[in-house]
DSSP file (Angstrom, degrees, kcal/mol; ACC not computed):
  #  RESIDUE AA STRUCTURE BP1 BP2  ACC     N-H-->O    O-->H-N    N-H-->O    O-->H-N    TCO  KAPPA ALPHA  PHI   PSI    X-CA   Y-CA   Z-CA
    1    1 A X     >        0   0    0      0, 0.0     4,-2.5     0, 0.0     5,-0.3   0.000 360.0 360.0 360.0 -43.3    0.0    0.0    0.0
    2    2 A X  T  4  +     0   0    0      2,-0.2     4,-0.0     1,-0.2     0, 0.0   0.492 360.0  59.2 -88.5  18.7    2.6    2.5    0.6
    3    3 A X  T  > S+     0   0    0      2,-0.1     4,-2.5     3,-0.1     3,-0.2   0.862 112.8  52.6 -84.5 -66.8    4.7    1.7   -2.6
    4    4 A X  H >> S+     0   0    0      1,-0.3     4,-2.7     2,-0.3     3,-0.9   0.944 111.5  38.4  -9.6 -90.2    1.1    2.7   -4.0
    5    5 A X  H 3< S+     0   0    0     -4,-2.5     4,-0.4     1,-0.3    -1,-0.3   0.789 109.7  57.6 -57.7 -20.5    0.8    5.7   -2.4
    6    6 A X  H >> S+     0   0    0     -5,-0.3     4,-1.6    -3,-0.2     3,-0.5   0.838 110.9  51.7 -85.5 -27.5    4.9    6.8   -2.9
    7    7 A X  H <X S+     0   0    0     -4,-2.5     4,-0.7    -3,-0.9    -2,-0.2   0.770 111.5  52.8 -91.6 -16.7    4.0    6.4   -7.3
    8    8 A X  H 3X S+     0   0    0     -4,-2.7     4,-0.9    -5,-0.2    -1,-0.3   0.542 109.2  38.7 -94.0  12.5    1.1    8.6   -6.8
    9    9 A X  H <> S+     0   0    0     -3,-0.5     4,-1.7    -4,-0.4    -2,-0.2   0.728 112.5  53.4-103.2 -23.5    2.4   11.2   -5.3
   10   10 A X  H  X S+     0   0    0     -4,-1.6     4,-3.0     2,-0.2     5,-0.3   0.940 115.0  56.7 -64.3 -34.3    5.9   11.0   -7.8
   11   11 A X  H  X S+     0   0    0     -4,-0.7     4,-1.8     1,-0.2    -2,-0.2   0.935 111.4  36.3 -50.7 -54.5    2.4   11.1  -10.7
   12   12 A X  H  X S+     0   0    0     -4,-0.9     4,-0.8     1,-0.2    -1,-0.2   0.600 114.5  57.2-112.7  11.5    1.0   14.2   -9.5
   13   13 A X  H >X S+     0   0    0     -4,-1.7     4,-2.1    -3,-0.2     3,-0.6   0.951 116.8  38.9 -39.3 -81.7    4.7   15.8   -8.7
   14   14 A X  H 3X S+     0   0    0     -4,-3.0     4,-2.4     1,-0.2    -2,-0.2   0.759 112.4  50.9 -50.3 -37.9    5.5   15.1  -12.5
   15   15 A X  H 3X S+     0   0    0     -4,-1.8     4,-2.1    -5,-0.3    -1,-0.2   0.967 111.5  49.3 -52.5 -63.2    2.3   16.1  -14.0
   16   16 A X  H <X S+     0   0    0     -4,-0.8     4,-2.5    -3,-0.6     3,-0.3   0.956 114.0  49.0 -66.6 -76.0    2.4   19.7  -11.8
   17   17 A X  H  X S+     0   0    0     -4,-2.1     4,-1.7     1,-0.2     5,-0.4   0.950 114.7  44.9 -46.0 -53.2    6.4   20.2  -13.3
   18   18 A X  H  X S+     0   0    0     -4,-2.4     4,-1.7     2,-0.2    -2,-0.3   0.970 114.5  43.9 -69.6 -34.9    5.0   19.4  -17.0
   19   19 A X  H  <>S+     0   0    0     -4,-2.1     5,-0.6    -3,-0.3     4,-0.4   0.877 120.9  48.3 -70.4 -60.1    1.8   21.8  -16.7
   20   20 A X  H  X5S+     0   0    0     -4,-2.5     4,-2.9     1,-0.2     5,-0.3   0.636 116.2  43.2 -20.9 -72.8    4.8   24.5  -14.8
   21   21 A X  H  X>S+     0   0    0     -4,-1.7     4,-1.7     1,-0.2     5,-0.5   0.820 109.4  53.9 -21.4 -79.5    7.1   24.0  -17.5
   22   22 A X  H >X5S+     0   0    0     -4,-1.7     4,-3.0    -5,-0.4     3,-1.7   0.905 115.7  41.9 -25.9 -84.1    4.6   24.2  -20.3
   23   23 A X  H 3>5S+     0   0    0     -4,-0.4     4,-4.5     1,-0.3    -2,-0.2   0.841 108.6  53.0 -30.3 -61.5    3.5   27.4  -19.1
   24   24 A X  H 3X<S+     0   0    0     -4,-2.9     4,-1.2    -5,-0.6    -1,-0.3   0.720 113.4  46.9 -64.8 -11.5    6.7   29.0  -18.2
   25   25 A X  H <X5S+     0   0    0     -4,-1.7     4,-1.7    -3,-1.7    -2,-0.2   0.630 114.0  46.8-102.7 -28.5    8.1   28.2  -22.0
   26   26 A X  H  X<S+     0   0    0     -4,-3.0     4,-1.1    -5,-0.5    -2,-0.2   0.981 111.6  50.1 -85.2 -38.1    5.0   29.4  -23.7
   27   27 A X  H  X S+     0   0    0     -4,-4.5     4,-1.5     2,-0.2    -2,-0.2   0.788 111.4  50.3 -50.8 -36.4    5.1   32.7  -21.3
   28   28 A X  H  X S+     0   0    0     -4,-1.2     4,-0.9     2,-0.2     5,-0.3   0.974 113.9  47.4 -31.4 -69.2    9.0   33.0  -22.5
   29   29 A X  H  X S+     0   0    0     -4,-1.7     4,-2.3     1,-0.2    -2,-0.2   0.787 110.5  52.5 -41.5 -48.1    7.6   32.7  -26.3
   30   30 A X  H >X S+     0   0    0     -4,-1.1     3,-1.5     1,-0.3     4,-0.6   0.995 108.0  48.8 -57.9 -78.9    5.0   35.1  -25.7
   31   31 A X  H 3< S+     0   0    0     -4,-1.5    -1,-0.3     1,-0.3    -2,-0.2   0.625 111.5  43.7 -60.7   5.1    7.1   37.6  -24.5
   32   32 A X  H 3< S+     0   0    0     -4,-0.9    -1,-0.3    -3,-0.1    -2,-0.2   0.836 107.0  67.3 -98.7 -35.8    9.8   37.7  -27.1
   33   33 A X  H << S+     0   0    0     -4,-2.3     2,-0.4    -3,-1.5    -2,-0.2   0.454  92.2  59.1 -35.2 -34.0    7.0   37.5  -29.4
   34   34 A X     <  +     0   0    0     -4,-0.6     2,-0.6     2,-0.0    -1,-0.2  -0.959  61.7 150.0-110.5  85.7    5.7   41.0  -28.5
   35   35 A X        -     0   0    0     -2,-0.4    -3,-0.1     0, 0.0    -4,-0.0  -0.992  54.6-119.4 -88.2  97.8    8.9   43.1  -29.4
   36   36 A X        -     0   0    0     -2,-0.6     2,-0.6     1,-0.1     3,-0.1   0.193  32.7-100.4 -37.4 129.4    7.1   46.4  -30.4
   37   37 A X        -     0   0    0      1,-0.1    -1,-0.1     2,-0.0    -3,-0.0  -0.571  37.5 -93.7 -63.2 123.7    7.7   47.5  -33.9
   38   38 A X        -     0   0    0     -2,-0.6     2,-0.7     1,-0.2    -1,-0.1   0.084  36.3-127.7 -53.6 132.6   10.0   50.2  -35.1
   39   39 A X        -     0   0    0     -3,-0.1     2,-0.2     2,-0.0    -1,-0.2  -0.761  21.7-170.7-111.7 149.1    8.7   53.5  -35.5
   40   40 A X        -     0   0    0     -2,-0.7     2,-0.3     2,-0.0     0, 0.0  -0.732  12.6-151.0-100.9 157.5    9.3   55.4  -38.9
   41   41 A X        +     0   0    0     -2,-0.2     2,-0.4     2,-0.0    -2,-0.0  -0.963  21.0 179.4-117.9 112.4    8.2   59.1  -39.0
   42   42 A X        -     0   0    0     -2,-0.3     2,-0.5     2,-0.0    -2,-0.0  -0.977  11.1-166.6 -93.5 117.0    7.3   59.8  -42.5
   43   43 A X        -     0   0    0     -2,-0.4     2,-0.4     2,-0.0    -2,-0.0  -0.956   4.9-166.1-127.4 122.3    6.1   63.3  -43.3
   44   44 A X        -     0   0    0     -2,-0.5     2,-0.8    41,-0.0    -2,-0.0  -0.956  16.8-141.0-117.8 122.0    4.3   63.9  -46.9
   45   45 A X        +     0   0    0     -2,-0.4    -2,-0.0     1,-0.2     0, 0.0  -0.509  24.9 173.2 -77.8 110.7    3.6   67.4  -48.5
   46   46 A X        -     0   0    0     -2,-0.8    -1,-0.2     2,-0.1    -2,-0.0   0.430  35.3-137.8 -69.7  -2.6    0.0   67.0  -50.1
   47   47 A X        +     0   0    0      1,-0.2     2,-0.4     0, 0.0    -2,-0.1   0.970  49.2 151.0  12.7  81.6   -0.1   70.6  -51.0
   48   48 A X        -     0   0    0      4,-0.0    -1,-0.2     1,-0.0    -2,-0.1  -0.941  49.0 -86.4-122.7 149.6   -3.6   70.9  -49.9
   49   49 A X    >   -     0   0    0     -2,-0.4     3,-1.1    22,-0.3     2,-0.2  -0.011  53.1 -86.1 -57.0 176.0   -5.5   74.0  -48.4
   50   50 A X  T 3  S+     0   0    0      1,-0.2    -1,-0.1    21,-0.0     3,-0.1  -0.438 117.9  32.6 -70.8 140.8   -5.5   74.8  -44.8
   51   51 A X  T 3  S+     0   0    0      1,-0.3    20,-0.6    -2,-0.2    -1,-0.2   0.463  81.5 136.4  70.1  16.5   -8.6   72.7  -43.0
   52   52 A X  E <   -A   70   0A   0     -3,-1.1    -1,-0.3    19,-0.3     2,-0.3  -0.464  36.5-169.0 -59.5 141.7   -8.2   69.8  -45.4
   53   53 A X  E     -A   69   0A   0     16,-1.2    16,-2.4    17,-0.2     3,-0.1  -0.972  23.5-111.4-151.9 145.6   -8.4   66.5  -43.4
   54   54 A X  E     +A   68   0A   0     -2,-0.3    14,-0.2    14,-0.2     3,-0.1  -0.242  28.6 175.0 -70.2 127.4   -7.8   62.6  -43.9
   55   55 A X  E     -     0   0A   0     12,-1.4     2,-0.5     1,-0.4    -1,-0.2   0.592  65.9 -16.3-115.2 -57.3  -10.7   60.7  -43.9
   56   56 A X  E     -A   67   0A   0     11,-0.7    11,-2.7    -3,-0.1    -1,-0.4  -0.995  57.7-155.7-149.0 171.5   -9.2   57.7  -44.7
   57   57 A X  E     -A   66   0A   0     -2,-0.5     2,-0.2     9,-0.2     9,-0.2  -0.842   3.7-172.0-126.8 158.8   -6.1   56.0  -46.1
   58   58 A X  E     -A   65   0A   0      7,-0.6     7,-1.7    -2,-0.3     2,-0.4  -0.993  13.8-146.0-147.9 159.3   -4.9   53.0  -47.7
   59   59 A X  E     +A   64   0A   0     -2,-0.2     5,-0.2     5,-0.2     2,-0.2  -0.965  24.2 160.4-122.9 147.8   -1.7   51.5  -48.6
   60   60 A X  E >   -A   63   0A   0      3,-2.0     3,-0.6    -2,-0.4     2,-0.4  -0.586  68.9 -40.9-156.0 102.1   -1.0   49.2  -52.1
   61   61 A X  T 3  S-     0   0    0      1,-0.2    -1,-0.1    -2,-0.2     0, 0.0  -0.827 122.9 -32.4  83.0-144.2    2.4   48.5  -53.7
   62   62 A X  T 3  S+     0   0    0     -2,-0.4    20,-2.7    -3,-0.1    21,-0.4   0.157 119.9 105.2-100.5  17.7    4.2   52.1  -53.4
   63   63 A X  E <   -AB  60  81A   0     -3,-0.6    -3,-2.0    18,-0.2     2,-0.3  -0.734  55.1-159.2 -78.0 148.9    1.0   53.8  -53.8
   64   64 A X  E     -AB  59  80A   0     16,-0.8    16,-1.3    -5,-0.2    -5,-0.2  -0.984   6.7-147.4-115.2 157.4   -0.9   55.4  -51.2
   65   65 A X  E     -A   58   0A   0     -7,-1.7    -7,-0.6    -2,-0.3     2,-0.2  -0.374  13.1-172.4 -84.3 162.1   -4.4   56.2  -51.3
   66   66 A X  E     -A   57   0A   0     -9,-0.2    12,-3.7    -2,-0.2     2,-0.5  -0.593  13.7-162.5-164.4 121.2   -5.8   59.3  -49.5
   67   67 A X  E     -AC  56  77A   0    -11,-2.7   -12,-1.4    -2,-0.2   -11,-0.7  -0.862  30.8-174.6-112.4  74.6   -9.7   60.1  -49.1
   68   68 A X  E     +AC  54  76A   0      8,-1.7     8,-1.6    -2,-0.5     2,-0.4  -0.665   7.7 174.1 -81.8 144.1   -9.4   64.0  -48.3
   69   69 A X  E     +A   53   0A   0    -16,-2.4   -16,-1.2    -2,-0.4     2,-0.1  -0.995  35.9  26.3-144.2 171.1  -12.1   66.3  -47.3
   70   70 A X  E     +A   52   0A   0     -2,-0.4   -18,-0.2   -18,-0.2   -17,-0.2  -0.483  62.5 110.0  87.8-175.2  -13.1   69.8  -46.1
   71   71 A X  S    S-     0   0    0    -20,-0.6   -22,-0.3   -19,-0.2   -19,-0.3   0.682 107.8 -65.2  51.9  49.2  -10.6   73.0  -47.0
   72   72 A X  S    S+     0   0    0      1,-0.3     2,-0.2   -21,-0.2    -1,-0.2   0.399 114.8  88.9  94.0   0.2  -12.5   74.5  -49.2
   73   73 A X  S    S-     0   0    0    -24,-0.0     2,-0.4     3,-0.0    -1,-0.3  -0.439  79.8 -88.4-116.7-174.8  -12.7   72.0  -52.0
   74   74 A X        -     0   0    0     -2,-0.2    19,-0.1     1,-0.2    20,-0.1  -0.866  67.7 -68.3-101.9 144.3  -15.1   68.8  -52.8
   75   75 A X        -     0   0    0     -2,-0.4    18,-1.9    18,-0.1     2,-0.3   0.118  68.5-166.0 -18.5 148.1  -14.1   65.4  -51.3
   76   76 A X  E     -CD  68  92A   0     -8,-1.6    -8,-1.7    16,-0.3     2,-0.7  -0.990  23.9-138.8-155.4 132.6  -10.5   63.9  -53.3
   77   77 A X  E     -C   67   0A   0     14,-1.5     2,-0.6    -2,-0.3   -10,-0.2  -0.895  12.0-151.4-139.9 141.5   -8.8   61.3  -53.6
   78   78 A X        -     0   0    0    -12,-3.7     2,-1.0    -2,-0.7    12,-0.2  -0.690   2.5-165.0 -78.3 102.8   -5.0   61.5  -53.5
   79   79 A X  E     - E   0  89A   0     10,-3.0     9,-3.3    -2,-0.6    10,-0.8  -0.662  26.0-175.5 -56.5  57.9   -2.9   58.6  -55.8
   80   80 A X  E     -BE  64  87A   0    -16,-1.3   -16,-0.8    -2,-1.0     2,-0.8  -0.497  21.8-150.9 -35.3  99.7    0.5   59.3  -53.9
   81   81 A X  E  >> -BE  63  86A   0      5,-1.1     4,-1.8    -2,-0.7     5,-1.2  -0.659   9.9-170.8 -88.5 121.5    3.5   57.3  -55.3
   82   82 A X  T  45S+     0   0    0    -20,-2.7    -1,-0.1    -2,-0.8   -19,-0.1   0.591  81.7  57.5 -97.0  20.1    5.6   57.0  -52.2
   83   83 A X  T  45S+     0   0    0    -21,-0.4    -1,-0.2     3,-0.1   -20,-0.1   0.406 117.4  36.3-105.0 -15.8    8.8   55.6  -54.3
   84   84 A X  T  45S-     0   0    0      2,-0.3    -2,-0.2   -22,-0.2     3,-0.1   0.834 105.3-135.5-108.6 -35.1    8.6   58.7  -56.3
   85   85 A X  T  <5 +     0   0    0     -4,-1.8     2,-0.3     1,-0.5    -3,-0.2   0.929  69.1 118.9  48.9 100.6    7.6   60.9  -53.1
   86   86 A X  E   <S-E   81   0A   0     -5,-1.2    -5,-1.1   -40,-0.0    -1,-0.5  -0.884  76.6-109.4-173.2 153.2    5.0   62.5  -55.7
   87   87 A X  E     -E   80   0A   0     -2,-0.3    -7,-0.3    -7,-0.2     3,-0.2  -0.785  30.6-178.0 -72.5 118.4    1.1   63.0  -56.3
   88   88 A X  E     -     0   0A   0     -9,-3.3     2,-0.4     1,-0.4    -8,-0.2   0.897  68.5  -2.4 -85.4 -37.6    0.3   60.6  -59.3
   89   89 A X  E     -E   79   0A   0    -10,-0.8   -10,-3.0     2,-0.0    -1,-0.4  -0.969  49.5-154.1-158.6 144.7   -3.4   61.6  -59.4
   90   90 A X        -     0   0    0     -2,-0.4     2,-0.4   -12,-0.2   -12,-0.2  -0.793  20.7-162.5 -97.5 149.6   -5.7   63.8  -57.7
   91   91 A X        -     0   0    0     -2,-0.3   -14,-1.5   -14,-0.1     2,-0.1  -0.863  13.5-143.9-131.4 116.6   -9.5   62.2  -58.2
   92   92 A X  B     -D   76   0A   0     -2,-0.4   -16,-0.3   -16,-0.3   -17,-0.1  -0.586   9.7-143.4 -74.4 137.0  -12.4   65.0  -57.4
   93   93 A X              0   0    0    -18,-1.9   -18,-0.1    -2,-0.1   -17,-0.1  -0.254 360.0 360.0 -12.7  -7.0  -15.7   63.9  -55.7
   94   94 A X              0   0    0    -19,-0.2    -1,-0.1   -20,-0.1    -2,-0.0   0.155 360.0 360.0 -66.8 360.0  -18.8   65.3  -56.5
């Protein structure tokens, strides 16, 4: 009976060190895993009036997209080549 009782207690020893284990190597993974990404500051002249504002963006290839509105104009949308740093097309709204 106590041979018994000494193989379950080495069972729920080993079991408790493999869940620990487990855990503490996927909490290592995790955390290496979340290195925050580098930040770029990019700054692009749009030449747009004063109270113009981004409504939305998109990015595809070296284009960007830009959905401007307000500053005096009608809704636009900006074709940006950012490999060229140029506007490729403005597209008007109406």
């Amino acid at each position: 009976m106590d041979k018994l009782k000494l193989i379950k207690t080495i069972v729920v020893i080993l079991t408790f060190l493999l869940v620990f284990g487990t855990l503490s190597l996927l909490g290592v993974i995790y955390k290496k895993n979340r290195t925050p990404l580098p930040r770029h500051e990019i700054s692009y002249n749009l030449e747009q009036p004063r109270g113009s504002g981004i409504a939305d963006f998109k990015t595809e290839g070296e284009n960007l997209y830009i959905l401007l509105k307000n500053g005096g104009l009608p809704d636009r949308l900006i074709i940006y080549n950012r490999n060229r740093a140029e506007i490729d097309t403005v597209i008007t709204v109406h």
